[in-house]
PAZAPA-4460 file (N, C-alpha, C; in steps of 0.05 Angstrom, whole numbers, plus 32768, in hexadecimal, padded with zeros to 4 digits):
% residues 300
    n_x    n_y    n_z   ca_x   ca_y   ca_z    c_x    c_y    c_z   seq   type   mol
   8011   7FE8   8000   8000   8000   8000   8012   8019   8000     1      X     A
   8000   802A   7FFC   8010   804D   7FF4   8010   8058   8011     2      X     A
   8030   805F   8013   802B   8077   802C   8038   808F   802F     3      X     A
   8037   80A2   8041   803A   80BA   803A   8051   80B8   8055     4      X     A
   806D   80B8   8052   8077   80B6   8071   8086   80D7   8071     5      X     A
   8077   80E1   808F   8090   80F5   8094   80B1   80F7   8089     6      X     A
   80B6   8109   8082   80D7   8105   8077   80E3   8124   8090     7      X     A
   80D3   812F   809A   80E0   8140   80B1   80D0   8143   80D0     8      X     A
   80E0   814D   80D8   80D4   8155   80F5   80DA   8146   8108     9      X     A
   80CA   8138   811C   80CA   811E   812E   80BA   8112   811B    10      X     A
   80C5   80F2   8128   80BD   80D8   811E   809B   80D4   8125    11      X     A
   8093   80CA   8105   8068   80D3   810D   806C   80B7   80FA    12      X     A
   8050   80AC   80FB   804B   8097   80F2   8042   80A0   80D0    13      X     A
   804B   8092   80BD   803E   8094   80A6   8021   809D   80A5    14      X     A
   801A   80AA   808D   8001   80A3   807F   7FFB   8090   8074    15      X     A
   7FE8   807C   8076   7FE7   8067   8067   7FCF   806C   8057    16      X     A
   7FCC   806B   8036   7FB6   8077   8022   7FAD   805A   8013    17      X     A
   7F9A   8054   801E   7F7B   8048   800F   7F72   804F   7FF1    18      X     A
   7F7C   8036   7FE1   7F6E   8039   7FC9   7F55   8047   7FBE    19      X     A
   7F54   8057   7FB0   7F2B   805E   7FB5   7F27   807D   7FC4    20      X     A
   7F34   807E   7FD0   7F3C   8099   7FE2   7F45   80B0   7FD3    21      X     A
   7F34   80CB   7FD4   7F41   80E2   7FD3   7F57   80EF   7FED    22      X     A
   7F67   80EE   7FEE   7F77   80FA   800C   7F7C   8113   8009    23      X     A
   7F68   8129   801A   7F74   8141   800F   7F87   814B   8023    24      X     A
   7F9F   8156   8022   7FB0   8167   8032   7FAD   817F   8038    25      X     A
   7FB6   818F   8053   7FA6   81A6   8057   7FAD   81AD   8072    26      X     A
   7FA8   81C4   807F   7FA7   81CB   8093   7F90   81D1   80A5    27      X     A
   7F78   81C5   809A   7F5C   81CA   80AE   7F48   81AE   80A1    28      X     A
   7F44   81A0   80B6   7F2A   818A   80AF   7F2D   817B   808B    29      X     A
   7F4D   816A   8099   7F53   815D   807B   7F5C   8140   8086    30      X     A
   7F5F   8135   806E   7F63   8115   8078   7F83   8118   8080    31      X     A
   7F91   8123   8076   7FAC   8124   807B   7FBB   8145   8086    32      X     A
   7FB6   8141   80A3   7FB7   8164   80A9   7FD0   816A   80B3    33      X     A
   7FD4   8185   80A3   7FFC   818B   80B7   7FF5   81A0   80B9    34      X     A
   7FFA   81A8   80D5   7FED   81C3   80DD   800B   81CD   80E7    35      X     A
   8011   81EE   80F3   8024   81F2   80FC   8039   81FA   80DB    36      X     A
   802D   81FE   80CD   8036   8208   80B3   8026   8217   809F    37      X     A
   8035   823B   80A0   8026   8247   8095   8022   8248   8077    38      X     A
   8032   822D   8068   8032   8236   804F   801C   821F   8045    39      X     A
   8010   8215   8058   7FFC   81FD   804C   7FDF   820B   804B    40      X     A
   7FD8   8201   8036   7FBA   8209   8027   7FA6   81FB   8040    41      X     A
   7F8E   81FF   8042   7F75   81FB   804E   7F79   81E1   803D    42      X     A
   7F75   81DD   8027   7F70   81C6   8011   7F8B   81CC   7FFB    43      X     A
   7F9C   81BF   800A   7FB5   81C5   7FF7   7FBF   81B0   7FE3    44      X     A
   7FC0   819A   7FE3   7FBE   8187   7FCE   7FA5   816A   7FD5    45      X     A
   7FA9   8159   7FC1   7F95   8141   7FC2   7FB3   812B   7FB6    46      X     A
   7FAA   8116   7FCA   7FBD   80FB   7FBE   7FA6   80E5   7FBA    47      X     A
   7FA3   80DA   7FA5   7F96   80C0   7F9C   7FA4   80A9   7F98    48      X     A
   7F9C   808E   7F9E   7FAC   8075   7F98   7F9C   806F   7F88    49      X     A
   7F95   8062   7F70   7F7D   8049   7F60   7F95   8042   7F56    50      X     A
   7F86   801F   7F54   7F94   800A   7F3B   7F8B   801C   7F22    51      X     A
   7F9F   8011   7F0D   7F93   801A   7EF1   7F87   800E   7EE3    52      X     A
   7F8A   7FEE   7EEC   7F75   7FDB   7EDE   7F61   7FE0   7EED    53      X     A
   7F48   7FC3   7EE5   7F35   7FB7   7EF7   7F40   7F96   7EF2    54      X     A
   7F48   7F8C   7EE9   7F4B   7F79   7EE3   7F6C   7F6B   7EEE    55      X     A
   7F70   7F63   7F06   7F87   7F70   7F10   7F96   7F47   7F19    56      X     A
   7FA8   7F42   7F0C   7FAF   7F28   7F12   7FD2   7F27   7F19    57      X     A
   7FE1   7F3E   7F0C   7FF9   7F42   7F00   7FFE   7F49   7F20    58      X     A
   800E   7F3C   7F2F   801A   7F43   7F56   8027   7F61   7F4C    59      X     A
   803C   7F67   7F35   8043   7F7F   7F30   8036   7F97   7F32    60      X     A
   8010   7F90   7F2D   8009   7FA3   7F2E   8007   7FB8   7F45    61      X     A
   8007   7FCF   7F44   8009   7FDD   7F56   7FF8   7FFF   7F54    62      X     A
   7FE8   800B   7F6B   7FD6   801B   7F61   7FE4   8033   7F61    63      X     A
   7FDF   803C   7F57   7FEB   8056   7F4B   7FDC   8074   7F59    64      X     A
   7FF4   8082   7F65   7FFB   8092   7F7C   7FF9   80AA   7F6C    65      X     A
   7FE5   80C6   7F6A   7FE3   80D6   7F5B   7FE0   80EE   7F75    66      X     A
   7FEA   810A   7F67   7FEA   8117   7F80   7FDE   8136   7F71    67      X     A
   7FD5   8143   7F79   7FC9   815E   7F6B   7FCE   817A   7F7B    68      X     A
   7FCC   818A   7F6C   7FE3   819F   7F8A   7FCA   81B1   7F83    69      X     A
   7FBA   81C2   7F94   7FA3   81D9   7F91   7FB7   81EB   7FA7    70      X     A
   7FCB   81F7   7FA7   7FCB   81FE   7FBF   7FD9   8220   7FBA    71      X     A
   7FDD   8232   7FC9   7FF0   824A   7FC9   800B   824E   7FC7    72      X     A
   8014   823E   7FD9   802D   8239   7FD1   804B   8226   7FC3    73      X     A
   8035   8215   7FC1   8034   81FD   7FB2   8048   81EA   7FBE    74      X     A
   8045   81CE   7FAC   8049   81AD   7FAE   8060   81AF   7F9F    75      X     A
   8081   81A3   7FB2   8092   819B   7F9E   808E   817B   7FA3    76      X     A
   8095   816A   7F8C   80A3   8152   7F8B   80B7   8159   7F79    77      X     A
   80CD   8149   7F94   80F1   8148   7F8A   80F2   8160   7F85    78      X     A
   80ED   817D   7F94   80F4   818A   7F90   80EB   819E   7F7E    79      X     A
   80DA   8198   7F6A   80D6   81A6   7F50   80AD   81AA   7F57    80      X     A
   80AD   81BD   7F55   8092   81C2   7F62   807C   81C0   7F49    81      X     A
   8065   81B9   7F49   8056   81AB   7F40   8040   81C7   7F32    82      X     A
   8035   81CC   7F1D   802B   81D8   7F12   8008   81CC   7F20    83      X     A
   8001   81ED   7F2A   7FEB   81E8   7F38   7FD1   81E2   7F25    84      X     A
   7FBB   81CD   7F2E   7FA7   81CD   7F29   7FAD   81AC   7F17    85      X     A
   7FBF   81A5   7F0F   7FD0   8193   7EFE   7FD2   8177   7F13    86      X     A
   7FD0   8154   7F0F   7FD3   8146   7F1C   7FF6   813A   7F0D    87      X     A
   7FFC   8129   7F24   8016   8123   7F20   8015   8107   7F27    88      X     A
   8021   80F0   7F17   8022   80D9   7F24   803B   80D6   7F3C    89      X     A
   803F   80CB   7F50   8054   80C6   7F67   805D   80A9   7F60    90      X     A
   807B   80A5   7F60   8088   8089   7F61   8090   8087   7F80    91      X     A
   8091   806D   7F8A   80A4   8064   7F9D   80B8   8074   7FA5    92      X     A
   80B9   8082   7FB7   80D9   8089   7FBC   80D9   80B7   7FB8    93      X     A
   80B9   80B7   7FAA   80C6   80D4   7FA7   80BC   80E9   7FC2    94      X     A
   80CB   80FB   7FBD   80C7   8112   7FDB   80B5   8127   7FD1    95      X     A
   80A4   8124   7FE3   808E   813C   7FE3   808A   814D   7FF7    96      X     A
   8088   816E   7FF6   808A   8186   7FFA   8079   8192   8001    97      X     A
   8065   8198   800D   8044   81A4   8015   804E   81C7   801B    98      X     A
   8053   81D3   800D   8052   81E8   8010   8076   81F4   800D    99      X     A
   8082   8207   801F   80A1   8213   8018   80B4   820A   803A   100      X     A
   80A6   8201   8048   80AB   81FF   8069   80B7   81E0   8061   101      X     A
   80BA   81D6   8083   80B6   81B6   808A   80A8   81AA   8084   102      X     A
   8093   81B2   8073   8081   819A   8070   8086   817E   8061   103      X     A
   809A   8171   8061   80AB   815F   804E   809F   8140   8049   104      X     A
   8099   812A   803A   8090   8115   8037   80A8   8109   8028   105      X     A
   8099   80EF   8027   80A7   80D2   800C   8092   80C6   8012   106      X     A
   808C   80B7   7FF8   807A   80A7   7FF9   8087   8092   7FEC   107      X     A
   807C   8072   7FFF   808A   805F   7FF9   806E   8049   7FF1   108      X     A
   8073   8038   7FE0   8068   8020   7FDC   806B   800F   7FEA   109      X     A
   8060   7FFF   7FF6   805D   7FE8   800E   8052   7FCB   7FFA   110      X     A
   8060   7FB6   7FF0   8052   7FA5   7FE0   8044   7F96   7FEF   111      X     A
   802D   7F8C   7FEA   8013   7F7B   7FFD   8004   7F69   7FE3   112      X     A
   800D   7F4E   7FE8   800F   7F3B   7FD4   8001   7F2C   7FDF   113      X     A
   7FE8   7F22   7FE9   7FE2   7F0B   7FF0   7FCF   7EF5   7FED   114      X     A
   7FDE   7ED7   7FEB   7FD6   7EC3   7FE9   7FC5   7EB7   7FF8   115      X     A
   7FAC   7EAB   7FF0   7F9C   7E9F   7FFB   7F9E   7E7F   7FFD   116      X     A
   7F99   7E77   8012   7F93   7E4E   8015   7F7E   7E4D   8025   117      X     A
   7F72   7E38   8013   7F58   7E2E   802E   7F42   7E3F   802E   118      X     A
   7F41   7E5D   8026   7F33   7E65   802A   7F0F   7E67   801F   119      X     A
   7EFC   7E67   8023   7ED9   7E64   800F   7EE0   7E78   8004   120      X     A
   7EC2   7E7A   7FF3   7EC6   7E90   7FDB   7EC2   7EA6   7FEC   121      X     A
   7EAB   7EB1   8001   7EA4   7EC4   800D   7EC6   7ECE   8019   122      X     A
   7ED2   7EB9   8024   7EE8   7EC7   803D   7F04   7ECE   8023   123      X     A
   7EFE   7ECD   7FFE   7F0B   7ECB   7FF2   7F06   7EF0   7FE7   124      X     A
   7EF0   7EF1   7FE4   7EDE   7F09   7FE2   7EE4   7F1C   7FF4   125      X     A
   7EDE   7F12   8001   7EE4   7F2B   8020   7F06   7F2C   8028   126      X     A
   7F1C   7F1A   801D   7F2F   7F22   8023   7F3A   7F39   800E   127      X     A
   7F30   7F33   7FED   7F3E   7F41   7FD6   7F36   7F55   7FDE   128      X     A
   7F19   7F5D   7FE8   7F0B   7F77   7FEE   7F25   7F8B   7FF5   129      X     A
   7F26   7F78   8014   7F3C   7F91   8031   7F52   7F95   8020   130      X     A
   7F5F   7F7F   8010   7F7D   7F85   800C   7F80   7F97   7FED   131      X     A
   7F5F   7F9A   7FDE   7F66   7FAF   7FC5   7F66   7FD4   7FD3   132      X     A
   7F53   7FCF   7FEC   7F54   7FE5   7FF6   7F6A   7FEF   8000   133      X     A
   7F79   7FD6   8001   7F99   7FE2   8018   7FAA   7FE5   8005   134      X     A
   7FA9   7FDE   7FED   7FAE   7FE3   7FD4   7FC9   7FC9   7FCC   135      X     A
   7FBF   7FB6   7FD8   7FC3   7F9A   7FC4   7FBC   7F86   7FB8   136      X     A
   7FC3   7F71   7FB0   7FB5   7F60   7F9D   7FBD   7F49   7FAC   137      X     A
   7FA1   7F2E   7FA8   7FA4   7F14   7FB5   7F9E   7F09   7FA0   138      X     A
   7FB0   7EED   7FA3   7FB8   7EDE   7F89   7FB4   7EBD   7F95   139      X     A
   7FB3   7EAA   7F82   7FA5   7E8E   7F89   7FC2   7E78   7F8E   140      X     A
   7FD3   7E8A   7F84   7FF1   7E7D   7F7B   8007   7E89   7F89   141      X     A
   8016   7E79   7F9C   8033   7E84   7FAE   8046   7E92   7F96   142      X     A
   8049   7EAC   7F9B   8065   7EA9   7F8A   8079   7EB9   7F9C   143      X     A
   8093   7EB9   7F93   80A6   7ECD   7FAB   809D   7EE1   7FA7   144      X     A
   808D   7EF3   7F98   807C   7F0B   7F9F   8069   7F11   7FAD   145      X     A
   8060   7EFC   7FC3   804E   7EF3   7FCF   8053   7F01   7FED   146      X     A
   803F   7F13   7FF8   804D   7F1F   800B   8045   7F15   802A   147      X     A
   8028   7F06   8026   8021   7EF7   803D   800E   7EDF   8030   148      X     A
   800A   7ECB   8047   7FF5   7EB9   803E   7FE3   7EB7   8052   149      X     A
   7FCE   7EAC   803F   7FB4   7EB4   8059   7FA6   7E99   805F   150      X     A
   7FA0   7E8E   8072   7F95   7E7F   8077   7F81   7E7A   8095   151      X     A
   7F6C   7E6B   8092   7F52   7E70   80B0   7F64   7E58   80BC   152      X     A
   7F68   7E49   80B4   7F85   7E34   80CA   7F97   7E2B   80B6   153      X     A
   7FB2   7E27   80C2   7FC7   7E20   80B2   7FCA   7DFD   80B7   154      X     A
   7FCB   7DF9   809B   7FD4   7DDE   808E   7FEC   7DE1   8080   155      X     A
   7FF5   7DC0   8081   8009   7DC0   8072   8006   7DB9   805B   156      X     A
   8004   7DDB   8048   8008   7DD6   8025   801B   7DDA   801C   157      X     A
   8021   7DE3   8004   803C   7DE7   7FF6   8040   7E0E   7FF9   158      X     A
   8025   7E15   7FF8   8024   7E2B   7FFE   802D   7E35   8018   159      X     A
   8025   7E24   802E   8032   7E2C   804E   8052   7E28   804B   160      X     A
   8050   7E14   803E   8076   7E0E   8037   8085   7E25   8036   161      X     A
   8078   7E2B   801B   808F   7E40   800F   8087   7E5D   801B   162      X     A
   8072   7E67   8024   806E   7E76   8030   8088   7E79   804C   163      X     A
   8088   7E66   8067   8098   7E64   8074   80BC   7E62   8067   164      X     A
   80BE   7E5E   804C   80D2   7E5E   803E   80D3   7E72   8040   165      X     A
   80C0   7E7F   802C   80D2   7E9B   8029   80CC   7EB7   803E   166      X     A
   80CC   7EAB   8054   80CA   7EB9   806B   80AD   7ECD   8074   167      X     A
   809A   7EC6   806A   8085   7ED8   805D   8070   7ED2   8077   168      X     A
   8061   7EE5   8087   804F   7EDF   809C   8032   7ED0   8091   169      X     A
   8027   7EBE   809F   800E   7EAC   80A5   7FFB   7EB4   80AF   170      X     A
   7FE2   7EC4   80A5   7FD1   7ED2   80B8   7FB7   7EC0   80A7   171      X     A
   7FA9   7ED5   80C9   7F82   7ECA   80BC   7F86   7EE2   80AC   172      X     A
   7F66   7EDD   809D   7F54   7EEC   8091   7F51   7F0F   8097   173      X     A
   7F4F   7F11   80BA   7F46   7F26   80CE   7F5D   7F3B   80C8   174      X     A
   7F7B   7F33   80BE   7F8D   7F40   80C8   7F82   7F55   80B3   175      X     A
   7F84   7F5C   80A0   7F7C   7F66   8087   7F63   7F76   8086   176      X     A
   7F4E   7F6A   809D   7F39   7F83   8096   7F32   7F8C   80AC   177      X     A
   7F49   7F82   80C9   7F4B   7F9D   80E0   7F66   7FA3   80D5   178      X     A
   7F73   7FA1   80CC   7F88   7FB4   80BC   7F7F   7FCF   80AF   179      X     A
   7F69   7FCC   809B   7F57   7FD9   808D   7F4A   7FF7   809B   180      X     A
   7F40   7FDA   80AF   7F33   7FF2   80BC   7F40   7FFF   80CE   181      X     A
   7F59   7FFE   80DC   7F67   8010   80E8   7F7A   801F   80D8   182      X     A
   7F78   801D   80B9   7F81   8032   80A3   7F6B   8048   80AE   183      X     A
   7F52   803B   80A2   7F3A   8051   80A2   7F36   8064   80BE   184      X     A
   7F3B   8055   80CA   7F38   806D   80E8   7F58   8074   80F4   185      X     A
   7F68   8077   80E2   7F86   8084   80E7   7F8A   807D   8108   186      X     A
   7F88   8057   8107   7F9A   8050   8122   7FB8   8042   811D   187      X     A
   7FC6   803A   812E   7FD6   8020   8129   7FCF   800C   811F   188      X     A
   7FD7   8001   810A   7FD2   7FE4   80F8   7FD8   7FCD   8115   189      X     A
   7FC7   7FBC   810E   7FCB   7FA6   811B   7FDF   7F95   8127   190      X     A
   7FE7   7F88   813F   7FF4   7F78   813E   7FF3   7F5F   812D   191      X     A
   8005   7F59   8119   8006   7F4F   8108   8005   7F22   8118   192      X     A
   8013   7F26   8138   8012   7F0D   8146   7FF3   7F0A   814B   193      X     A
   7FEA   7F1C   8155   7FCF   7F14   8158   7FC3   7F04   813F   194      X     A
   7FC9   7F01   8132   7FB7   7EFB   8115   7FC4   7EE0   810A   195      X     A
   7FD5   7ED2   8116   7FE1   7EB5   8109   7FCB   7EA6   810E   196      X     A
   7FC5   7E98   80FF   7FAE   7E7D   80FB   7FB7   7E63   8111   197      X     A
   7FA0   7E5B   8114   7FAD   7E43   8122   7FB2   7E20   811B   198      X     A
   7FC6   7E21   8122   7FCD   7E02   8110   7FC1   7DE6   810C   199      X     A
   7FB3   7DE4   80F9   7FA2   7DCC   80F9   7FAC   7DAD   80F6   200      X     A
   7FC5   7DAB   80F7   7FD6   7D9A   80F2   7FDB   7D86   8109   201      X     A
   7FC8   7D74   810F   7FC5   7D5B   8121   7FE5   7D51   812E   202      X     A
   7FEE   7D50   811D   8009   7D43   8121   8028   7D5B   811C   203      X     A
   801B   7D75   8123   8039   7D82   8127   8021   7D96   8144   204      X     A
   803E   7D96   8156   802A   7DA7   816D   8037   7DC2   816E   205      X     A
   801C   7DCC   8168   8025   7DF0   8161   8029   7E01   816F   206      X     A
   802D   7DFB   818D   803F   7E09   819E   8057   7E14   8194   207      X     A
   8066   7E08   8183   8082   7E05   817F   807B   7E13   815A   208      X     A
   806B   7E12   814C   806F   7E21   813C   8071   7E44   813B   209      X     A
   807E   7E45   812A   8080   7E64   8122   807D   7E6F   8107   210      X     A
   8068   7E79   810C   8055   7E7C   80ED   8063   7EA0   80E5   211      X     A
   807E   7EA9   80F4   8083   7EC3   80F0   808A   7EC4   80D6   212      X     A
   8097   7EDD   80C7   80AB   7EDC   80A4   80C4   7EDC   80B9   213      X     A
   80DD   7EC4   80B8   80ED   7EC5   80C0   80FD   7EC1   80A8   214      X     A
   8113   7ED7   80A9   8121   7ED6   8085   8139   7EBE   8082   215      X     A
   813B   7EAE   8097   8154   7E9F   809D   8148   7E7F   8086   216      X     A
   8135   7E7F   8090   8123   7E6C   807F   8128   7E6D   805D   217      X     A
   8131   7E85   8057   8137   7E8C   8033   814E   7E73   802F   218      X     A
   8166   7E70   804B   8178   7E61   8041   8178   7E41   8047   219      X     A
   815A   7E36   804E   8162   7E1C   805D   816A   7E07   804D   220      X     A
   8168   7E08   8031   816C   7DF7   8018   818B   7DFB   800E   221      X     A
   819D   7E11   801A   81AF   7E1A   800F   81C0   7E00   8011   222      X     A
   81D0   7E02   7FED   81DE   7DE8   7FF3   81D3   7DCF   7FE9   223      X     A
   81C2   7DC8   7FE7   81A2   7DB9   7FE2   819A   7DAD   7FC4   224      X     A
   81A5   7D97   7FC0   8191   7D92   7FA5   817F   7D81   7FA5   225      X     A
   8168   7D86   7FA4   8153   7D70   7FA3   8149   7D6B   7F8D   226      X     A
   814E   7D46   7F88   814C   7D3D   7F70   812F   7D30   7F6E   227      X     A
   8128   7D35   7F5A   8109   7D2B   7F55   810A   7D13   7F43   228      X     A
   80FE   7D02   7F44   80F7   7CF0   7F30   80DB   7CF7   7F24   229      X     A
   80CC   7D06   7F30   80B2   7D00   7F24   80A4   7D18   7F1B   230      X     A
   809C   7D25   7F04   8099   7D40   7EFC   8084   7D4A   7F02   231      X     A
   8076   7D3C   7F17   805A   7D47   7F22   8066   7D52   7F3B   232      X     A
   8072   7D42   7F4D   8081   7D4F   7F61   808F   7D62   7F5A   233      X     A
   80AA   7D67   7F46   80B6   7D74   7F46   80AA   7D93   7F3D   234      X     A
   8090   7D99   7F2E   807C   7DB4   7F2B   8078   7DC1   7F3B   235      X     A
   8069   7DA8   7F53   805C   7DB7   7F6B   8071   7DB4   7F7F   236      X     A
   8088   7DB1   7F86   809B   7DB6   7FA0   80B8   7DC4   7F91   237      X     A
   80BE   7DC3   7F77   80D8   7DD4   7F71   80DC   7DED   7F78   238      X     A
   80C2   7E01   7F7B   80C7   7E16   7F84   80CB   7E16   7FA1   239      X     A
   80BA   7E11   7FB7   80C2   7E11   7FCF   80E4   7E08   7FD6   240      X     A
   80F1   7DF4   7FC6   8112   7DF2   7FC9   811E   7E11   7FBF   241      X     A
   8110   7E1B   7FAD   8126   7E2B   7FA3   8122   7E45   7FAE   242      X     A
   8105   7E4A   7FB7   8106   7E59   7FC5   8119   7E64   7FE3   243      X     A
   811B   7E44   7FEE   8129   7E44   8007   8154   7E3C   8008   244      X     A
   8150   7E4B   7FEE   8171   7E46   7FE3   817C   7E27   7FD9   245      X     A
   816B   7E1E   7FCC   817C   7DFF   7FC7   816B   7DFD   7FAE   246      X     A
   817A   7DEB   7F9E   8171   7DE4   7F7D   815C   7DCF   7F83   247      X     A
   8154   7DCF   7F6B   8144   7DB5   7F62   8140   7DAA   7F41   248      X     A
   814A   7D93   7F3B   814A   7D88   7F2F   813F   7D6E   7F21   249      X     A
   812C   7D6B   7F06   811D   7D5F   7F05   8133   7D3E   7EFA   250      X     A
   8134   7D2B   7EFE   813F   7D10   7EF8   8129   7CF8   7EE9   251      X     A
   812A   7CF7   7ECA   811E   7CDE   7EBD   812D   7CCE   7EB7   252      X     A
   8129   7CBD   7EAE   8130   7C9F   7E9C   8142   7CA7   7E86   253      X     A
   8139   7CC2   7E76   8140   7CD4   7E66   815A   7CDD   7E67   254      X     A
   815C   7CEC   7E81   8174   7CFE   7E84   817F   7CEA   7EA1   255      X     A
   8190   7CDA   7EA2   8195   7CC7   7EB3   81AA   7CDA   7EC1   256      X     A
   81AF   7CD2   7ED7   81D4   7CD6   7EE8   81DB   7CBD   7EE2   257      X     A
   81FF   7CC4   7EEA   820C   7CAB   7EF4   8208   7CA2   7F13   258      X     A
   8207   7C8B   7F1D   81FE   7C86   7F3A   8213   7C9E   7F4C   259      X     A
   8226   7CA5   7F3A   8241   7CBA   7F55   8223   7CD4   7F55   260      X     A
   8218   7CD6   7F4D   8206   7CF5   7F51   8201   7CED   7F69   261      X     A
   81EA   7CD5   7F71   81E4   7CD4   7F84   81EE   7CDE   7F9F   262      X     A
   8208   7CD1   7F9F   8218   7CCF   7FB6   8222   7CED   7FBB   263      X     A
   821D   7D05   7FAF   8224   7D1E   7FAC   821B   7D24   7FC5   264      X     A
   8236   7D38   7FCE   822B   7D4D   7FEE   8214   7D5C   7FE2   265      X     A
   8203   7D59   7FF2   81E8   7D6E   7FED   81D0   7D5F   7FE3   266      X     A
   81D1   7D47   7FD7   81B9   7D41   7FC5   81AD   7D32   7FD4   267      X     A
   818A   7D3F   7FD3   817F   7D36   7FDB   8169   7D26   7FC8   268      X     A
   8162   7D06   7FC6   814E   7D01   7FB7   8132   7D06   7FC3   269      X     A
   8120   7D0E   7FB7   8104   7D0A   7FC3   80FD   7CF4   7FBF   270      X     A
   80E6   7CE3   7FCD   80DC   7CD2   7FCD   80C6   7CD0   7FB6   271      X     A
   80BF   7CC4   7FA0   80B0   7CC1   7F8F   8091   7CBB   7F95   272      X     A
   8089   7CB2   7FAC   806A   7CAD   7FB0   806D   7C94   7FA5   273      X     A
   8081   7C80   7F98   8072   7C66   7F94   805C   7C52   7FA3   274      X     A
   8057   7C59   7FB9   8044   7C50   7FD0   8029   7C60   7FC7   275      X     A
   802C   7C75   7FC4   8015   7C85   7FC4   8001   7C72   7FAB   276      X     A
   7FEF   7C6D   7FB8   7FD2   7C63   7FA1   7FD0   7C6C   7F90   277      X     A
   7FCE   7C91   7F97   7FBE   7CA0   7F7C   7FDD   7CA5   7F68   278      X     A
   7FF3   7CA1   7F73   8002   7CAD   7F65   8004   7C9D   7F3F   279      X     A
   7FFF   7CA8   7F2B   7FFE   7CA4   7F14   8013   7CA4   7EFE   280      X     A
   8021   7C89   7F07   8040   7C8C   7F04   8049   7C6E   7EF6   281      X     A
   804D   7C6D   7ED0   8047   7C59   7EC7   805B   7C3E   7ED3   282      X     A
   8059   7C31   7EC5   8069   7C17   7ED5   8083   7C16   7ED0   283      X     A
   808B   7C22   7EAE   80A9   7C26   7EAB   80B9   7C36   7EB4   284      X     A
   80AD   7C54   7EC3   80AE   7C66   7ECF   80B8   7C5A   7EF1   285      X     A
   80A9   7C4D   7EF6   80A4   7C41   7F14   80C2   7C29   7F0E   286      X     A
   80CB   7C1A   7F05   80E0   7C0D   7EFE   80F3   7C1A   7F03   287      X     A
   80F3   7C31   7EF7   8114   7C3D   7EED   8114   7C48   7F0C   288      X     A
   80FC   7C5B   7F16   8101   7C65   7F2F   8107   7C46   7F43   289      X     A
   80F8   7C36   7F47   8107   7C20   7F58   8127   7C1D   7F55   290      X     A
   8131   7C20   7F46   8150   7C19   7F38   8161   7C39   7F52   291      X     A
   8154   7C4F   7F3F   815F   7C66   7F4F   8163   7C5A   7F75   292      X     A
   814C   7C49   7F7C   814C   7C47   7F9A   8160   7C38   7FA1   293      X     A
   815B   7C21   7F90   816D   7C0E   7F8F   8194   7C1F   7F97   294      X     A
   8192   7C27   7F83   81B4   7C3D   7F8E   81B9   7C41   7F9D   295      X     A
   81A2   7C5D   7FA7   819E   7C6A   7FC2   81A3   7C51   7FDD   296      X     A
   8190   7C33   7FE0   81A0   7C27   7FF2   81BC   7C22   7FF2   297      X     A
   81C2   7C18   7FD5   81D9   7C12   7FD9   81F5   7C28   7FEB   298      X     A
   81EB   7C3F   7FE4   81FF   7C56   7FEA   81F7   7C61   8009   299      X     A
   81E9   7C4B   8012   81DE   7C53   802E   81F7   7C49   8040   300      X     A
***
């Protein structure tokens, strides 16, 4: 999301600006008020955030930060002051000026990427709602652009995987629209601990988990090659390895090793599912991988 952070004075908490929102700046009965400065207008500029699509799937996208100066003594960005009555788009990173005094800003982009699991259509609805207002996009698919995942209890998917891979926090649904709403009534955003889901996972006891973004997690693969035999496995788990610093590599019948790969520092084989019932894995396929195991004891 878009915010407006002090760049002088004492340390004040950002502005944080809501998609959809006119924000006007000003010195009397405005959404964003700096008083204690005579060169600020009653109604001295307006900042808007909107997406520019409606149609919004691309995680890149991002809503676009427009700022309009009405004022007397006018709006610099970077310095170079803004022709009045005229809107201006704002990037990441530039400094804004409310008048010729202290009144100093930057406005920064905050990326808010988040993935959904588990969740019904209603709690899927009501989450895109909070997070287009906070001005991000929720997506069906983990990617490292992914900035949280959301879930009403945590399971173990491939999504919780790589999520805890790539260090990224685990919340409910709630965090996002009392987030929202403590944008809308200019309080402190939430504790983000209050809001971890609780672990549904029979057989791991969740005392001992930690659903925080811990960044140490980026490297637990480091070093790491996990070899696949089977190209259904290797789709749905290659990314979670590579995410967490270690390769992955797919192994057929096709593209063979010599048995010395095996025995390599670092390699790890995955287990193929030949047990698994549903797994759909022809018989000459299922051969050649027995042979692979076959090695693996030997080199035990």
């Amino acid at each position: 999301m878009w915010k407006l952070v002090p760049a002088a004075g004492p340390a004040r908490e950002p502005y944080r600006l809501l998609t959809g929102v006119e924000y006007i700046v000003g010195r009397k009965n405005c959404g964003i008020l700096i008083e204690d400065d005579q060169s600020i207008s009653r109604h001295h500029a307006a900042l808007t955030a909107n997406f520019p699509v409606t149609n919004l799937s691309q995680t890149d996208e991002i809503p676009v930060l427009t700022i309009k100066d009405n004022s007397k003594y006018g709006t610099f960005v970077n310095e170079e002051k803004m022709q009045n009555g005229l809107s201006q788009i704002l990037k990441s990173g530039d400094r804004v000026t409310f008048g010729v005094f202290e009144s100093k800003f930057r406005v920064e982009y905050e990326p808010l990427v988040a993935c959904s699991s588990c969740l019904d259509v209603s709690g899927k609805t009501a989450l895109s709602h909070a997070i287009l207002q906070l001005g991000g996009l929720t997506v069906n698919s983990w990617t490292e652009e992914c900035t949280h995942l959301v879930m009403v209890s945590v399971k173990v998917t491939i999504k919780t995987i790589c999520a805890l891979i790539c260090g990224r926090p685990i919340v409910k649904p709630e965090y996002f629209t009392e987030f929202l709403k403590a944008v809308q009534s200019k309080k402190q955003p939430p504790e983000i601990e209050s809001f971890y889901p609780p672990v549904d996972e029979p057989a791991i006891e969740s005392k001992n988990i930690d659903l925080s973004g811990r960044q140490e997690r980026k490297q637990i693969f480091k070093g790491k090659t996990f070899v696949f035999l089977n190209a259904k496995q290797h789709k749905k788990l290659s990314a979670a390895v590579i995410f967490g610093g270690g390769d992955a590599r797919l192994i057929t019948e096709e593209n063979k090793e010599d048995d010395s790969f095996f025995s390599a520092p670092g390699i790890c084989v995955v287990d193929a599912g030949l047990r698994d019932s549903q797994a759909l894995i022809p018989d000459s396929q299922k051969k050649w991988i027995h042979s692979i195991m076959d090695i693996l004891q030997r080199l035990l």
